[in-house]
C-alpha positions, 0 to 999 in steps of 0.5 A, spaced: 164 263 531 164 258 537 167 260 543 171 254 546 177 254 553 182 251 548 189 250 552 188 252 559 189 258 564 184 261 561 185 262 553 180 263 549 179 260 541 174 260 536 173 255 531 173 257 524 173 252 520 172 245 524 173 239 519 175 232 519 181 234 514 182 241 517 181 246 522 183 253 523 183 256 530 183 264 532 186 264 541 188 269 545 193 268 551 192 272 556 199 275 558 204 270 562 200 264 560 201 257 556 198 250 554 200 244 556 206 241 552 204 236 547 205 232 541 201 230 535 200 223 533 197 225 525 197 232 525 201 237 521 200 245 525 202 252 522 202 258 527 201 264 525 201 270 529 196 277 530 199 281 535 204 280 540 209 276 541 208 268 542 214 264 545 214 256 542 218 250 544 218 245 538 223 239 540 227 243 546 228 250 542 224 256 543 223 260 538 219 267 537 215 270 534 213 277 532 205 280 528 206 276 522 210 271 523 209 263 523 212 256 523 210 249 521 210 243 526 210 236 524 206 230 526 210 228 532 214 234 534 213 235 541 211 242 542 208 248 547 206 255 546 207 260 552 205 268 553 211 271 557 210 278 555 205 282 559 201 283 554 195 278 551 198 275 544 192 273 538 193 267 533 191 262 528 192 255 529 191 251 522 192 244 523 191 238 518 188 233 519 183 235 525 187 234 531 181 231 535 183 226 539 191 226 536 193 230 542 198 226 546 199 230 552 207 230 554 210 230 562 
């Protein structure tokens, strides 16, 4: 496994699988923390929880979600993951295609 900053505020991610038509990505969240608000432009993403409990905006909603729980987001659908437990949270995040160079960072 390789370790990579994947995210910000001190997340960690080990890529699982690094391929061009996918990649599969194993992060922990330290508690109270989150990623930089983003879209992509070719991407389709699943989030499926570990542990914890992770907090997700898709297009202006939150959603929650518990161990064992997951949901899909599309290309173009603006989104940001966020810990607001006191606890750190672990999930995996499959995207296909690679969502290399397909991160449009949104303000």
């Amino acid at each position: 496994m390789l370790n990579i900053i994947y995210g910000g505020d001190n997340c960690d991610g080990w890529r699982l699988i690094n391929e061009e038509d996918r990649s599969v990505i194993h992060e922990r969240m330290p508690s109270k923390t989150s990623e930089v608000r983003h879209f992509h432009n070719y991407s389709k993403q699943f989030f499926f929880v570990l542990s914890g409990t992770m907090t997700i905006e898709v297009n202006g909603i939150e959603y929650s979600l518990k161990e064992h729980e997951g949901i899909e987001v599309t290309p173009k659908d603006g989104h940001q993951v966020m810990n607001k437990t006191d606890n750190d949270i672990e999930f995996l995040v499959i995207s296909q295609p690679n969502t290399r160079n397909d991160r449009v960072l949104i303000d």
